[in-house]
N, C-alpha and C positions, 0 to 999 in steps of 0.2 A: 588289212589296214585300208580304210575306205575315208575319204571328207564324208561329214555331216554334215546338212546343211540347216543353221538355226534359226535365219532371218537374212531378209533383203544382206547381202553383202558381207556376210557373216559364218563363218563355218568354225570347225576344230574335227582334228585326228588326233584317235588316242594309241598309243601301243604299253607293253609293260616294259618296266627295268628294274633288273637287278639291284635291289636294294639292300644294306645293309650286311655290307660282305657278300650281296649274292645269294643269301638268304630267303630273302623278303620281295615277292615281283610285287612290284607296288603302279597303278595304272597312271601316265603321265599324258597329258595333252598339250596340243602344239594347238594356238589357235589362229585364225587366218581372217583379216580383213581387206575387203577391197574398199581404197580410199576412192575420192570423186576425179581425180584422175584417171582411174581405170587400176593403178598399180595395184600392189600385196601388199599387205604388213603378214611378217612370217611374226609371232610372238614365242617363245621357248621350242626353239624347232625341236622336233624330233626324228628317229631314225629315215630315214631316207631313202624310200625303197621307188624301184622304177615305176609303178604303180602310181604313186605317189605323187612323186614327181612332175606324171605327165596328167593328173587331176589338176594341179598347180598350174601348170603350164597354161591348161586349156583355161583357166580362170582368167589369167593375165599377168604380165609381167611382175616376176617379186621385185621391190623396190626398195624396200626396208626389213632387216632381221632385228626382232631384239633381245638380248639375252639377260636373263634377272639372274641374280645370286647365285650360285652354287645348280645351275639349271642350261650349263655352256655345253654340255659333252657331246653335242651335232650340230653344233655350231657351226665350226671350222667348214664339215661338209656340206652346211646349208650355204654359206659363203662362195666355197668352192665352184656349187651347182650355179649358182647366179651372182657371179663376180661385179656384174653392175649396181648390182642392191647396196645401200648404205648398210651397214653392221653398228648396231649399236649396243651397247651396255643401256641396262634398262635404269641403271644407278652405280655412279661414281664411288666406287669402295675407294676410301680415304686411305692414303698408304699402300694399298692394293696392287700388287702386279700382273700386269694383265698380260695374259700368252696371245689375247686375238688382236689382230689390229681393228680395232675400235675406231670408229672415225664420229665418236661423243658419247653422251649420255642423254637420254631422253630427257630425265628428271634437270638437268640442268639447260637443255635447249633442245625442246619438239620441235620435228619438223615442223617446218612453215607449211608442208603441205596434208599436214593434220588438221590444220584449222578448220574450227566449228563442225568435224567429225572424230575426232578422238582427240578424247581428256587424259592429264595424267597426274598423279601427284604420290611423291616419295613420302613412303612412312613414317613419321617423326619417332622418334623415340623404341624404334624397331631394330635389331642386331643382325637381322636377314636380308639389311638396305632394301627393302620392298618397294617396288613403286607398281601402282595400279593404274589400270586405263579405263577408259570407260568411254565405250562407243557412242557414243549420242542417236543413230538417228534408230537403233533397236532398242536404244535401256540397257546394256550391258556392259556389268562388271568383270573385268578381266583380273585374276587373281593368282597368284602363284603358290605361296606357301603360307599366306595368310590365314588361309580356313583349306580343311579339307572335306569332303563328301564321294569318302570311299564305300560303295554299296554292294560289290563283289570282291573276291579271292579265288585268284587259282591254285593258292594249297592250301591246307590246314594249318598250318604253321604261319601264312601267312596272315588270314583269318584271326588263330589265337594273337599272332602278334599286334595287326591293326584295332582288336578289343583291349589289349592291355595297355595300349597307349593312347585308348579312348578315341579312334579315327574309323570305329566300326562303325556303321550304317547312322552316323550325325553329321550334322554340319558343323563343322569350328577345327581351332587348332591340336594336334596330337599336344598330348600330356609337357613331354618335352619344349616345343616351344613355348606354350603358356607358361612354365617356371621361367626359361632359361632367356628367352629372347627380349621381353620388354625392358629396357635399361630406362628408360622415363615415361610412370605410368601418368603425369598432364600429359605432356607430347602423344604421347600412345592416343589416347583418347582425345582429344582434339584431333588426330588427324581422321581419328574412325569417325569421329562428327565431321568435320569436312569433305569426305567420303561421302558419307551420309545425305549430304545435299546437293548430291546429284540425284537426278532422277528417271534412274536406275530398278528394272523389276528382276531381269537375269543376274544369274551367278555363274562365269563360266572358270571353274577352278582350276587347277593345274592337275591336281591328284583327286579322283573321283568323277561321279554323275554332276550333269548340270541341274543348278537348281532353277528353274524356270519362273518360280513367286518370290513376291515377298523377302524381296533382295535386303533393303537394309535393314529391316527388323532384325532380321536373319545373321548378319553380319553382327549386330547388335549382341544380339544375344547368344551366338557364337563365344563369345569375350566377355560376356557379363556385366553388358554396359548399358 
């Protein structure tokens, strides 16, 4: 597990997790911005190996974690690691119990010390409370479970499974969220045109390869929009 680096101030590590009972290694990435402070944005941490860690370090201090949906389970330890970092929920799940100590939500007050280098906006009409970033000064879209662009498998079974839920070598959502998630398909689409006009050429997904063009065409047609 190594940073990549994708642009001026911009990286992501990937590792695999136990998906679906344990089943399914499905590839998950943490991605990592340096703001014009100097600090981190740690975005969906992932495992936490000393290696790691001390790639981080040498970058500059983490300042902010933020954790989207159902994507917390190294949280706690990325917290841990750098106690001074702000911890945020990437999106305030209504009724929702939260086990971290949260100190806000992106989607209802970004840092002040984002301004004019990282954009965000909560998914309308989404069941996965999604909220995306979008780095301004590379063009990129940060993305969670939105779309997926899974291009490898380390087992057969994992392989059959990522084709029959249509997450095999495309870009867009597994089968399953495209039925189950959109609860308001105006909201839905308005927020993906909102999205849209940003101007954005990367795609840096949570599960899968990055996609590097033809960012919101892509998105577009990911959803059938």
């Amino acid at each position: 597990m190594a940073l990549i680096r994708h642009d001026v101030d911009l990286w992501s590590a990937q590792s695999e997790l136990a998906w679906q009972a344990g089943l399914v290694p499905i590839p998950i990435r943490m991605t990592v911005i340096r703001i014009a402070d100097g600090r981190l944005l740690l975005h969906s941490p992932i495992e936490l190996t000393p290696e790691l860690r001390a790639e981080l370090d040498a970058l500059g201090p983490v300042g902010f974690i933020t954790v989207p949906y159902a994507h917390g389970r190294f949280a706690e330890a990325a917290a841990k690691a750098w106690p001074a970092a702000e911890l945020l929920a990437a999106a305030r799940i209504p009724g929702g119990r939260e086990s971290l100590p949260f100190r806000g939500a992106v989607a209802d007050d970004p840092p002040e010390a984002w301004a004019g280098r990282i954009e965000s906006h909560l998914v309308r009409g989404f069941r996965l409370f999604e909220t995306v970033f979008f780095h301004v000064p590379t063009r990129t879209l940060v993305i969670t479970d939105l779309a997926f662009h899974v291009q490898r498998a380390s087992t057969g079974f994992a392989r059959f499974f990522f084709r029959a839920n249509g997450m095999w070598r495309s870009f867009g959502p597994s089968r399953v969220i495209r039925r189950l998630t959109v609860s308001d398909k105006g909201a839905f689409r308005a927020s993906i045109d909102r999205i849209c006009q940003w101007d954005f050429e990367r795609i840096l997904p949570a599960h899968g390869d990055v996609l590097e063009r033809g960012g919101p065409a892509a998105l577009r047609a990911a959803w059938r929009l």
